[in-house]
C-alpha positions in Angstrom: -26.3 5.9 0.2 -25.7 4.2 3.5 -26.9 5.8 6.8 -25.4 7.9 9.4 -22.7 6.1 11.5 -22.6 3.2 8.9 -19.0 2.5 7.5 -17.8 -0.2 5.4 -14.4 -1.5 6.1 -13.2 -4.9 5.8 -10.6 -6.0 8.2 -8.9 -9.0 6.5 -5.0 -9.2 6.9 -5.6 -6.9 9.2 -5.9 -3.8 6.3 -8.5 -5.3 4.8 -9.4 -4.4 0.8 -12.5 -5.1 -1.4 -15.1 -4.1 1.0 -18.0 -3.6 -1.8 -18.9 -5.1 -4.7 -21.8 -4.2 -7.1 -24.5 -6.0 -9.2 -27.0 -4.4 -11.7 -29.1 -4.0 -8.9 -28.0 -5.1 -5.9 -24.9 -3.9 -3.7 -23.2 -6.2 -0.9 -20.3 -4.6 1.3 -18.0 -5.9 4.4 -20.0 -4.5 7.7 -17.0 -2.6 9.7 -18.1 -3.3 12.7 -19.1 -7.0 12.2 -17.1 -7.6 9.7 -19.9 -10.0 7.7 -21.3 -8.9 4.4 -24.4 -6.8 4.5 -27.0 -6.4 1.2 -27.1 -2.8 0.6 -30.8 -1.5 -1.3 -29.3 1.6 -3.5 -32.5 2.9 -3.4 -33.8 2.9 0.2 -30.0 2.2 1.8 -31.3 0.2 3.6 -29.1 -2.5 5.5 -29.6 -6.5 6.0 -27.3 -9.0 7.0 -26.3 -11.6 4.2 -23.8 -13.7 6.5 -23.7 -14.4 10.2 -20.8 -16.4 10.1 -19.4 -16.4 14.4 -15.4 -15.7 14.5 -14.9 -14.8 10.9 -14.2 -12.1 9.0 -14.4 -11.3 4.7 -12.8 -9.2 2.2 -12.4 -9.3 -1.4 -15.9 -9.1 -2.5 -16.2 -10.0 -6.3 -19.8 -9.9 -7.9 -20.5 -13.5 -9.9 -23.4 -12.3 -12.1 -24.2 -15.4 -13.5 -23.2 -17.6 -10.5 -25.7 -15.1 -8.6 -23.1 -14.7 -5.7 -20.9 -13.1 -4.3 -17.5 -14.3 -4.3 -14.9 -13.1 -1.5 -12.2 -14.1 1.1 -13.3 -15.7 4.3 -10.4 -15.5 7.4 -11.0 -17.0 10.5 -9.9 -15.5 13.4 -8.0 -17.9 16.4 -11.1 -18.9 18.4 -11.6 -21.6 21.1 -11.1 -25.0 19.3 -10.5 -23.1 15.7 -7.2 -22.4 13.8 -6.7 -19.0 12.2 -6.9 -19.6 8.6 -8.4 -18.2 5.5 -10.5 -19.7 2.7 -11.9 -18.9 -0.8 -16.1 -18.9 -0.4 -19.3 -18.1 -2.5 -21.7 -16.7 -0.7 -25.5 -17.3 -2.4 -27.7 -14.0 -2.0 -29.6 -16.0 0.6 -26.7 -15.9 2.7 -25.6 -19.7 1.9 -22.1 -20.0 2.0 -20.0 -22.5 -0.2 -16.4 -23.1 0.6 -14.6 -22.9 -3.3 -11.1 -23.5 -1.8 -9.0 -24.1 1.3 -5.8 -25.4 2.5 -3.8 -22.5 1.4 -2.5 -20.0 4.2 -3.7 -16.9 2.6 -6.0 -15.9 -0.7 -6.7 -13.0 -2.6 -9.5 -11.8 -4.2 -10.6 -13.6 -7.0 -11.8 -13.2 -10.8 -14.2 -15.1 -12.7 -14.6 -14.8 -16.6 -17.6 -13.1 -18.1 -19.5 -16.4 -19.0 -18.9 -17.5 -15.4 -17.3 -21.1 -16.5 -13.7 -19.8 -15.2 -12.3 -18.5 -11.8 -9.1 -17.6 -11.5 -7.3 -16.6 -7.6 -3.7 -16.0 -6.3 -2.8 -17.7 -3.1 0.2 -17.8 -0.9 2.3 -19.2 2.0 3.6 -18.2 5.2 6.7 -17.2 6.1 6.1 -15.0 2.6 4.5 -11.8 1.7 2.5 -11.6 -1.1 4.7 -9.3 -3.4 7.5 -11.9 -2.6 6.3 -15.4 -3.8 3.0 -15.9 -4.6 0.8 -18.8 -6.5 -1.8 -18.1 -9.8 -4.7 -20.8 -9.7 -7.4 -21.6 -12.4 -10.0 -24.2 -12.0 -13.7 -24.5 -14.5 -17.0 -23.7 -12.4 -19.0 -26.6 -12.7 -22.9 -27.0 -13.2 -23.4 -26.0 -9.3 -20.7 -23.6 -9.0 -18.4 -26.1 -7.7 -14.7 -25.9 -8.9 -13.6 -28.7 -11.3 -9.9 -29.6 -10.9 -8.6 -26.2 -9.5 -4.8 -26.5 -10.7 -2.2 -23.9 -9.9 -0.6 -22.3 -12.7 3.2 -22.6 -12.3 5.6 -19.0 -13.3 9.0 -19.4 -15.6 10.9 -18.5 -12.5 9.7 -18.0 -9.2 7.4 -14.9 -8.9 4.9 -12.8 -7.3 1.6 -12.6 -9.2 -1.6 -10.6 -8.3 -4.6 -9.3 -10.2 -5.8 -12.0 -12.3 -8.6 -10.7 -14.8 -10.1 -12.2 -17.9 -10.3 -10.1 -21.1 -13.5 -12.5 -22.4 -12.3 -16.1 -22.1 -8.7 -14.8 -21.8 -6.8 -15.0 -18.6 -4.4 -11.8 -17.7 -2.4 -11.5 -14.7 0.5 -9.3 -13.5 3.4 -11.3 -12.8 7.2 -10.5 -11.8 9.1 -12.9 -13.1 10.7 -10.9 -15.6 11.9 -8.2 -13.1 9.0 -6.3 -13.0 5.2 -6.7 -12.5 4.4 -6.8 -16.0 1.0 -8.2 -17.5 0.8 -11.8 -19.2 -1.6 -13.6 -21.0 -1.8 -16.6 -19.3 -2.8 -20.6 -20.9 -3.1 -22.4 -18.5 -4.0 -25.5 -20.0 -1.5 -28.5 -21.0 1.6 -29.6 -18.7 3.7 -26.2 -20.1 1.4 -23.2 -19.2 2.1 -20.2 -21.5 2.9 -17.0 -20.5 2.7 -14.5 -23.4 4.0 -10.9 -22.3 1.4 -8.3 -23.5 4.1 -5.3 -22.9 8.0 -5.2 -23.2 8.3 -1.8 -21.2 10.2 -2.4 -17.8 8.4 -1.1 -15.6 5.5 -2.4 -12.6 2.1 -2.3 -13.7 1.1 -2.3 -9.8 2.4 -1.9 -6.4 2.9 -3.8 -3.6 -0.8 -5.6 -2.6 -1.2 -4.8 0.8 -4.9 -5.0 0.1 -7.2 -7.2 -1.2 -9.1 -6.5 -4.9 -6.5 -4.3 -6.4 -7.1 -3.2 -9.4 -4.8 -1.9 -11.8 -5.2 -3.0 -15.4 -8.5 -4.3 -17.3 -9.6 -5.4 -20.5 -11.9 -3.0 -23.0 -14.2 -4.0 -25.5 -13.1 -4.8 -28.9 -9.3 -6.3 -27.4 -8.4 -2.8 -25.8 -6.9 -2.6 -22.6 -6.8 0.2 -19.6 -3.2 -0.3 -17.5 -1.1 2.1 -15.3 2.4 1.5 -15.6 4.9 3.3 -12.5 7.4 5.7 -14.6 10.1 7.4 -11.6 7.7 6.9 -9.0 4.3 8.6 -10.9 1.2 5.7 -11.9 0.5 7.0 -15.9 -2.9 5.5 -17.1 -2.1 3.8 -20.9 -5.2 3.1 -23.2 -5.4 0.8 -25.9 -9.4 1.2 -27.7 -8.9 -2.3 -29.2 -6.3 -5.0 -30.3 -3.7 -4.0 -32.2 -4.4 0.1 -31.4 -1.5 2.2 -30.4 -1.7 2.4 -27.0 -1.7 6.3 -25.8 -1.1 7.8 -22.4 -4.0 9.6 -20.7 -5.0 11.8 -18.4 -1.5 13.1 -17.3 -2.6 15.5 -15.5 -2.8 12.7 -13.0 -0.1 11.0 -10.9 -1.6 7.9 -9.8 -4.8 5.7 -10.8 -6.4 2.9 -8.6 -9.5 0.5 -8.3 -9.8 0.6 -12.3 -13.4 -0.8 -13.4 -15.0 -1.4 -16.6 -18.8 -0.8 -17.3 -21.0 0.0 -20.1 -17.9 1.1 -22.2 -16.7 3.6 -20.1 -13.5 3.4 -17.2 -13.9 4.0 -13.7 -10.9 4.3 -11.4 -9.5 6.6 -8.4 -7.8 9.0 -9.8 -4.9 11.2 -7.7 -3.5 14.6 -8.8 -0.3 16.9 -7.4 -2.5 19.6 -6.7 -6.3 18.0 -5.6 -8.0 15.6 -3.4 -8.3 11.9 -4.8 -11.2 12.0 -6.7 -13.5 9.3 -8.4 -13.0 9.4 -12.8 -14.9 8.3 -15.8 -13.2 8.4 -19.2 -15.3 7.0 -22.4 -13.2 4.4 -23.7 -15.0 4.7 -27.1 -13.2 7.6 -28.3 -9.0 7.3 -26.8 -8.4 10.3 -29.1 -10.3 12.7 -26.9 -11.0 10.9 -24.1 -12.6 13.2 -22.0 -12.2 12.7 -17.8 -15.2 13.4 -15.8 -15.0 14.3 -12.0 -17.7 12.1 -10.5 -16.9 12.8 -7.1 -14.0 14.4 -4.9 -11.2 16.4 -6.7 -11.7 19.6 -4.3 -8.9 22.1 -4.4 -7.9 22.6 -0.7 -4.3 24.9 -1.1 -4.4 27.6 -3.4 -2.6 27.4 -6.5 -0.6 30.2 -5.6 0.4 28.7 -2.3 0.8 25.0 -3.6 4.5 23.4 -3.2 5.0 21.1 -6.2 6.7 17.9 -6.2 9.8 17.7 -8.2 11.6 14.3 -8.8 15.2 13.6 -7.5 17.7 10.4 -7.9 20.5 10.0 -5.7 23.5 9.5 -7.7 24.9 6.1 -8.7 24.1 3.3 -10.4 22.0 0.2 -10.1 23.6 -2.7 -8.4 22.8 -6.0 -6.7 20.5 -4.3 -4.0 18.3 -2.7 -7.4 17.9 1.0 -8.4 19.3 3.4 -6.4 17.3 5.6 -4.3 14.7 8.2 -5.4 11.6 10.2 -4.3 10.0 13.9 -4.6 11.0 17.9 -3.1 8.5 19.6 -2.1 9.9 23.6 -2.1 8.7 25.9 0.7 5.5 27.2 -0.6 6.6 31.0 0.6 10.3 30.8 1.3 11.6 33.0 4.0 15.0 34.3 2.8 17.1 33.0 -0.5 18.9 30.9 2.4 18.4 27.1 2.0 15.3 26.2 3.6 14.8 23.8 6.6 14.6 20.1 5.4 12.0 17.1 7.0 13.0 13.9 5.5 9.8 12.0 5.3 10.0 8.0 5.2 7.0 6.0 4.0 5.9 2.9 6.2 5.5 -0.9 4.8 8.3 -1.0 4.7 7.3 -2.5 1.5 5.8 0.5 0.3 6.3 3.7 -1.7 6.0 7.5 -1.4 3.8 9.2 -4.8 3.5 12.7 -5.7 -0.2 12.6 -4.6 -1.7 15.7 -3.2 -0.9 15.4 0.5 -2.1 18.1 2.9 0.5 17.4 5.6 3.1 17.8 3.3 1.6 20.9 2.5 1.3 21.9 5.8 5.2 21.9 5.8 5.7 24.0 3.4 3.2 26.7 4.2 5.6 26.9 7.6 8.8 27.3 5.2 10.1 23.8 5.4 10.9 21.9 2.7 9.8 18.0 2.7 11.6 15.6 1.0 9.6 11.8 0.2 11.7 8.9 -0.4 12.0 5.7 -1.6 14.6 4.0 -0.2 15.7 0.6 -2.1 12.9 -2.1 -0.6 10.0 0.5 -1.8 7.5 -0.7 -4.5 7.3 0.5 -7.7 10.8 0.0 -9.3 10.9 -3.7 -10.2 11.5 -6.6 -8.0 15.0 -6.3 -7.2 14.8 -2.6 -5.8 11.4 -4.1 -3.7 13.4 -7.4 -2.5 16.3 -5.7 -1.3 15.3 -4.9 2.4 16.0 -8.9 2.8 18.1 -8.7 6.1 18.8 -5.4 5.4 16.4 -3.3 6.8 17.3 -1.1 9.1 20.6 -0.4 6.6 19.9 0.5 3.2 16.7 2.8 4.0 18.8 4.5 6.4 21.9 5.3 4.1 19.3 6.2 1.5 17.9 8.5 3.7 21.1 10.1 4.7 21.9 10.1 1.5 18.7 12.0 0.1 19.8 14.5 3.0 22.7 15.4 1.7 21.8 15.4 -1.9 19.9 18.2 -1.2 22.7 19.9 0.6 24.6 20.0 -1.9 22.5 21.5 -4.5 21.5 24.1 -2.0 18.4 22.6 -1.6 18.0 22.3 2.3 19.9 23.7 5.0 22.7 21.2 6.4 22.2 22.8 10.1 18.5 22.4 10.0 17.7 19.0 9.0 14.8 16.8 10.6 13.9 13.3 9.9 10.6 11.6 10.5 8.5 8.7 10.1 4.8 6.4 10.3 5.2 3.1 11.3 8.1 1.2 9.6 9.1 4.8 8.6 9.6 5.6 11.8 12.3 2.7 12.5 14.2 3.9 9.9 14.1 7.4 11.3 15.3 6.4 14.7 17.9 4.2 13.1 19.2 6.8 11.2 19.3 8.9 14.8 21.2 5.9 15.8 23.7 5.4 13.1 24.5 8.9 11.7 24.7 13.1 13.2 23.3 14.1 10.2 19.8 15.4 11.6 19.0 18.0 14.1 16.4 16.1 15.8 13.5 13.2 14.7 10.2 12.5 15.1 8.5 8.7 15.7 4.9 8.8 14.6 3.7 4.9 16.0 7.1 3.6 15.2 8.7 0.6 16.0 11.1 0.8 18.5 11.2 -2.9 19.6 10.9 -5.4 16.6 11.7 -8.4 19.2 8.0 -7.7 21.2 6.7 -6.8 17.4 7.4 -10.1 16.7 6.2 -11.8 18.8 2.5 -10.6 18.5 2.5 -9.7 15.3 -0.6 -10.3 13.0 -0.5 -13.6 11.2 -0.6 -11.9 7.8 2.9 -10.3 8.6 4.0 -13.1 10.8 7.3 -14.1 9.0 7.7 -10.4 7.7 10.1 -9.3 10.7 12.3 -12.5 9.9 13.1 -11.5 6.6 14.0 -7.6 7.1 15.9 -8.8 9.7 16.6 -12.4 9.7 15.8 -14.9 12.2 16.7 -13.6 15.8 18.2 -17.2 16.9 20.8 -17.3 13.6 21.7 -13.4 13.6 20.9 -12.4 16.9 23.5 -9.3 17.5 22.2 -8.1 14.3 18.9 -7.5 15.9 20.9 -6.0 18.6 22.4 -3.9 16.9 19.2 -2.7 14.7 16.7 -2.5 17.9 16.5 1.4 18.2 15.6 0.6 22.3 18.7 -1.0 22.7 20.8 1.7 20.9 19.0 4.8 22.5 22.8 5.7 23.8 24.0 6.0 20.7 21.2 8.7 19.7 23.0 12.0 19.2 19.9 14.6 19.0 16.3 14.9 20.7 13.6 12.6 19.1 9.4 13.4 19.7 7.0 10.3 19.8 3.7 10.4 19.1 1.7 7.2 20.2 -1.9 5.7 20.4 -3.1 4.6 23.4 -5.2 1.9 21.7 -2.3 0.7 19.4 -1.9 -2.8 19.2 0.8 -2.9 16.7 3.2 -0.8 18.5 1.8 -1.2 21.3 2.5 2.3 24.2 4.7 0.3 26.2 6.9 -0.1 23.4 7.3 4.1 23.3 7.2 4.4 26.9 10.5 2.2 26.7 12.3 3.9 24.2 11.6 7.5 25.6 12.6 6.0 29.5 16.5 4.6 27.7 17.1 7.5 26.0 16.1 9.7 29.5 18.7 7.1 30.7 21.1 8.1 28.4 20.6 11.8 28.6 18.9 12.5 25.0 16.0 14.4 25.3 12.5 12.6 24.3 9.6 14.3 24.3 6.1 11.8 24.4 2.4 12.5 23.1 0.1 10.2 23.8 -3.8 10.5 22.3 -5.5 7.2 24.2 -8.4 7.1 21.7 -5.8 6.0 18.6 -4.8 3.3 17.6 -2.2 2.6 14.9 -2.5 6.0 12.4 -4.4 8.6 13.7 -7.9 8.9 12.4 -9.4 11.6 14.3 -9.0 15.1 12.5 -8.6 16.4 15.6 -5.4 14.8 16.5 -4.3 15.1 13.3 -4.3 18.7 13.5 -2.7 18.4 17.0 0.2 16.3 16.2 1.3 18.4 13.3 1.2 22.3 16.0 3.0 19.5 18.5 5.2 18.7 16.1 6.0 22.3 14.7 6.7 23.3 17.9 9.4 21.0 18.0 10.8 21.5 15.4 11.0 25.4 15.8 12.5 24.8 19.5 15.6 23.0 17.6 16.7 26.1 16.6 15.1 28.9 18.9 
C-alpha cells in the first residue's frame, strides 16, 4: 500500500511500537524517517504529513473514532532550551494537536472505550522500567475531548500493569500483582478501586513491554474474550465466544500470538509457528468450536520439513526459590547429525536482558543445525514470561545468575548426551552477549564465544545510555558509587585476563549503543592478555544487523570460527 522506499517505524524509547493505526477509512502511521504521523489513502497510498511537530517524535498510535483523532505518545527529544520528556496527545485529522496529559516521565499507548467517554493509559517513572513498577490511569473525555479528573488507579500491592482495554464500558488490564501478569477487571471508581481477577491460572498473559501498543488479550462480542497465556515458554491463544463460555485453546499449532485485534467479529493477530515464517491470522470468533485460521499474509515455509530441527523444551533441575523458577529454554537437534556422537553445542542467550527466548521459527537457529550443531535457547531467571519473581530477579545480579544458568543449561545437556562437553560454544546479541563474555570470564566450560554488539563496558553504557533505559544499568548492577568492585568485577573489559578461550566480535560501525570503541577495547585487553580475539566490523550497522547481506556474512564468519576450534 505505501510506496517504494517508504517505511513506517516509530522510534519512541528508542524501539518504538504502535507505528499505525486504522480508521474505517483512513490510515495514519509514524513516518521512519521523520518520525511525525503521516495520513495514509488505502486507495491511492498516497502520503501527507498530519504533524510537523520540530524535535519530537510519536508512537503508540490509537484510532478515537468518535473523538475523530488519533490518539498516540509524543517524546521530545533534548533540544536547545527543551527537556526530554514525553506526553499523552490527540492529534485532530487536521493535524491539531491537543496535549491529554503530561508530567509523567514516560506513557504508554493508550485505550479509549467504544462510546469514546473513557480513556484509560499506563504511565511510569524513572529510575524504573515499565515491567517493574508501573501506574494504570482513568480519567472521563469531556464534551471537547478534554480529560475530566484523570485519576490514577492504585494496585493491591505494588505492580507492573500494561495493556489497558475496555470490553464495552468495562475496563481490563493486565496487572502483576498477584505474581503474574494476569487480566483484571478494573472499577475504578470510589476511594477502594476494585480489582476482580478474570482468570486464576498462574501464568503471564504478556511479556515484557519493550514496545509501545502491545496487544495481547481483547474482548469479543457477546462477553467473550481472546487472551494468550505463556505455558513453559510457548504463547497458547485461549477463546471464550461469550460470558460464562468455556474457554478453549486454539490454534496450537502455533507457539506465539501478538498485536491481537478485534473487527467485525472476527480476530486478527501475528501469529508464529516452529516450522514457518510469522504470518498475519484471522480466526471467526463466531463459531470457537471450529474456528477456522486463515493465512492472510506471511507463513512461507523456508526449511524443508524433512530438514527442520524442532524445538524441544528442557528445565534445569531444582526447584523454585527466592530468585523465581529455575532456568529453562528449547534444543534444537542437528537437523542431519553427523555420527551418533553428541553433537557440537552453541548456547544461545537472548538480549533485554529483560527478555525471553520462544520456540518461534528462527532461520539462524536453523542455519546451525543444517551445519550439525545443536543450539540450545535459554531463559535464564530475569527472562519474561514466568511470573514476576523469575523477571525481577536480575536485581543486582546480572552478570550472575544468567551466567550459572547458562553453564548450567551446558551441562544439562552433557549429561543426557545431548551435546558434546569438548565442543561447547556460547554466544550472544546485546545483553546476551555480556552474559556470554561473563560466562568466558567466570567458568572453562566453553570452547570459545562469540559477542554479537555486546556490552563489554556497562560503565561508558551508562553513561550515554538512552533515557528510556537510563536507571536500567543501576538496577542489574547496582549503583557504581555504593557497589563499585562489584562492577569491577562484572565489566568483561576489566576481566579480559581472566578469559580462558578465544572470543569473535562482531560490531556496527554506526552503533550507538555499544558503541565500536567499546569492542575495539575489549579485543586490545584480551590481545594484552594473550586470548585470542578475532573482530568484524560492518560500518553501515548499527545496533542488530539489518542488512541481509551481513547477516549472511556474520553467520560463514562465524562458522568459520567455530570449525577452526577444533580443526
Amino acid at each position: 500500500m505505501t510506496p517504494a522506499g517508504y517505511s513506517l517505524r516509530s522510534q519512541v524509547n528508542g524501539y518504538g511500537g504502535g507505528a499505525l493505526c486504522a480508521f474505517e477509512t483512513e490510515l495514519f502511521g509514524v513516518n521512519a524517517e521523520t518520525q511525525q504521523i503521516d495520513r495514509i489513502d488505502p486507495e491511492t497510498g498516497a502520503i501527507a504529513p498530519l504533524t510537523r511537530t520540530d524535535g519530537a517524535r510519536y508512537g503508540g498510535l490509537v484510532a478515537d473514532p468518535v473523538g475523530t483523532r488519533v490518539l498516540a505518545v509524543r517524546e521530545w527529544l533534548a533540544t536547545a532550551g527543551r527537556e526530554p520528556g514525553q506526553e499523552l496527545v490527540a492529534v485532530a485529522l487536521d493535524g491539531r494537536v491537543t496535549v491529554l496529559h503530561a508530567g509523567a516521565d514516560f506513557y504508554s499507548a493508550p485505550a479509549v472505550s467504544a462510546d469514546g467517554r473513557h480513556l484509560a493509559w499506563v504511565s511510569w517513572a524513572l529510575p524504573a522500567m515499565p515491567w517493574q513498577v508501573s501506574t494504570l490511569w482513568l480519567a472521563e473525555v469531556g464534551r471537547r475531548g478534554e480529560l475530566l479528573a484523570p485519576m490514577p488507579v492504585p494496585t493491591p500491592e505494588p505492580a507492573s500493569v500494561q495493556q489497558p482495554t475496555f470490553a464495552g464500558s468495562r475496563l481490563w488490564v493486565l496487572s502483576d500483582h498477584g505474581g503474574w501478569w494476569q487480566p483484571y477487571e478494573v472499577d475504578g471508581q470510589g476511594r477502594e478501586p476494585g480489582w476482580l481477577p478474570l482468570t486464576e491460572r498462574p501464568a503471564d498473559h504478556a511479556n515484557a513491554p519493550w514496545q509501545l501498543a502491545e496487544s495481547h488479550h481483547r474482548a469479543l462480542p457477546d462477553g467473550g474474550w481472546a487472551r494468550v497465556c505463556y505455558h513453559q515458554g510457548v504463547g497458547e491463544l485461549w477463546l471464550s465466544a461469550q460470558a460464562g463460555a468455556t474457554p478453549r485453546r486454539v490454534a496450537p499449532e502455533c507457539v506465539d500470538f501478538r498485536g491481537l485485534q478485534v473487527y467485525r467479529g472476527r480476530l486478527y493477530a501475528l501469529a508464529s509457528r516452529v516450522d514457518t515464517a510469522t504470518c498475519v491470522v484471522a480466526l471467526d470468533t463466531r463459531h470457537p468450536d471450529r474456528p477456522e485460521v486463515m493465512v492472510l499474509a506471511g507463513g512461507e515455509r523456508l526449511v524443508p520439513a524433512t530438514s527442520l530441527s524442532r524445538p524441544r523444551p528442557f528445565q534445569l533441575p531444582g526447584e523454585r526459590d527466592v530468585n523465581g523458577p529455575v532456568a529453562s529454554g528449547f534444543y534444537y537437534p542437528p537437523a542431519t547429525p553427523a555420527s551418533s556422537d553428541p553433537p557440537p553445542l552453541i548456547v544461545n542467550l537472548h538480549g533485554g536482558p529483560t527478555s525471553a527466548a520462544y520456540p518461534a521459527f528462527n532461520p539462524q537457529i536453523q542455519f546451525w543445525c543444517q551445519q550439525g550443531f545443536a543450539v540450545a535457547e535459554v531463559n535464564y531467571r530475569g527472562s519474561s514470561g514466568a511470573g514476576r519473581a523469575c523477571r525481577l530477579a536480575l536485581a543486582g545480579q546480572w552478570g550472575c545468575l544468567d551466567v550459572e544458568d547458562a553453564i548450567a543449561a551446558a551441562d544439562h545437556l552433557v549429561d543426557r548426551g545431548l551435546a558434546d562437553r569438548r565442543r561447547l560454544f556460547i554466544q550472544g546479541r546485546s545483553a546476551g552477549g555480556y552474559t556470554a563474555l561473563m560466562a568466558m570470564v567466570r567458568s572453562n566450560r566453553f570452547r570459545a564465544g562469540a559477542s554479537l554488539f555486546g556490552v563489554s563496558d556497562p560503565g561508558p553504557l551508562r553513561a550515554q545510555t538512552h533515557r528510556f533505559e537510563s536507571g536500567y544499568l543501576d538496577w542489574l548492577l547496582g549503583d557504581p558509587r555504593q557497589h563499585p568492585q562489584r562492577w569491577r568485577a562484572r565489566t568483561p573489559v576489566l576481566q579480559a585476563h581472566r578469559i580462558r578461550g578465544p572470543v569473535v566480535f562482531f560490531q556496527g560501525g554506526r552503533d550507538s549503543v555499544v558503541v565500536p570503541e567499546q569492542t575495539e577495547r575489549m579485543a586490545a585487553a584480551m590481545a594484552q592478555a594473550g586470548v585470542p580475539a578475532e573482530v568484524h566490523l560492518f560500518p553501515e550497522e548499527g545496533h542488530g544487523f539489518r542488512l541481509r547481506r551481513n547477516q549472511a556474512a556474520m553467520l560463514a564468519k562465524l562458522l568459520a570460527f567455530y570449525r577452526q576450534q577444533w580443526a
